[in-house]
N, C-alpha and C positions, 0 to 999 in steps of 0.2 A: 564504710561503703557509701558510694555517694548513687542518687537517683536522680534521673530528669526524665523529664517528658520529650519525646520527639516528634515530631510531625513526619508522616509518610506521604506522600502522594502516589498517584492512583492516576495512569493514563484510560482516559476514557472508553476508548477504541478496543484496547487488547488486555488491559489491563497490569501492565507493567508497573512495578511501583520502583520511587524512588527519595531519598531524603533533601534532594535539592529541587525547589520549585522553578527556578530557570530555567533546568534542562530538561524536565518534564513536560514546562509548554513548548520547548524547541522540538522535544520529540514528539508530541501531539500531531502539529502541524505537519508532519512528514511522516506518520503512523500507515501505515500500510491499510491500514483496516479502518483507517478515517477517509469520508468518504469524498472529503473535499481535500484533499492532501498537496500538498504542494511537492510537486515532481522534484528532489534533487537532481537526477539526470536530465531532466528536461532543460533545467536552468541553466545547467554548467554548457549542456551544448547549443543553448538556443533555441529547444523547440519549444513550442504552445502546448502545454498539458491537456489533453481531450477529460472533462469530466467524466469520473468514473460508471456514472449511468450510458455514457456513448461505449464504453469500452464494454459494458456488460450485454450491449444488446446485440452487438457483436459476436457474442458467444452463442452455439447454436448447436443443441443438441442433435448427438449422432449416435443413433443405436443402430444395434447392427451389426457395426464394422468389425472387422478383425480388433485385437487388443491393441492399441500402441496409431492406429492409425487415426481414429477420432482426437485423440489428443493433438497429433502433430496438425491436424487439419485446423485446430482451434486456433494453437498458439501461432500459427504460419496467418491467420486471421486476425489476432492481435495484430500480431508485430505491425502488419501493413498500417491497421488503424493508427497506433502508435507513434509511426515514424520513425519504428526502428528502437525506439527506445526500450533498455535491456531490461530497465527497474518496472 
């Protein structure tokens, strides 16, 4: 029987792990839940990525409403900020 030691990593954000340290900082950098993240959509189609504190204050609680309709009023609120972008 043979034994070795392996190194895991551990994305910071969501906590994902994985045994190769390259593709863990690749997925860092584009981690959903990192707050400085670099847009893959953004890039492919050329828009300016809004930091994620512009996209947050955007969001604007709605109590009240019927079920289903505070959501779509949100993301209809995104999107615009966004630029459309899907990610």
């Amino acid at each position: 029987m043979k034994k070795r030691k392996v190194w895991k990593y551990f994305c910071e954000y969501c906590g994902k792990g994985n045994c190769n340290p390259s593709y863990l900082s690749r997925h860092e950098r584009h981690c959903t839940l990192n707050p400085n993240r670099e847009c893959r959509m953004c890039a492919l189609v050329g828009n300016t990525p809004l930091p994620i504190e512009a996209l947050q204050v955007g969001i604007v609680a709605t109590e009240g409403n019927e079920e289903g309709t505070a959501g779509s009023a949100i993301i209809t609120g995104l999107r615009t900020l966004a630029s459309g972008c899907p990610a």
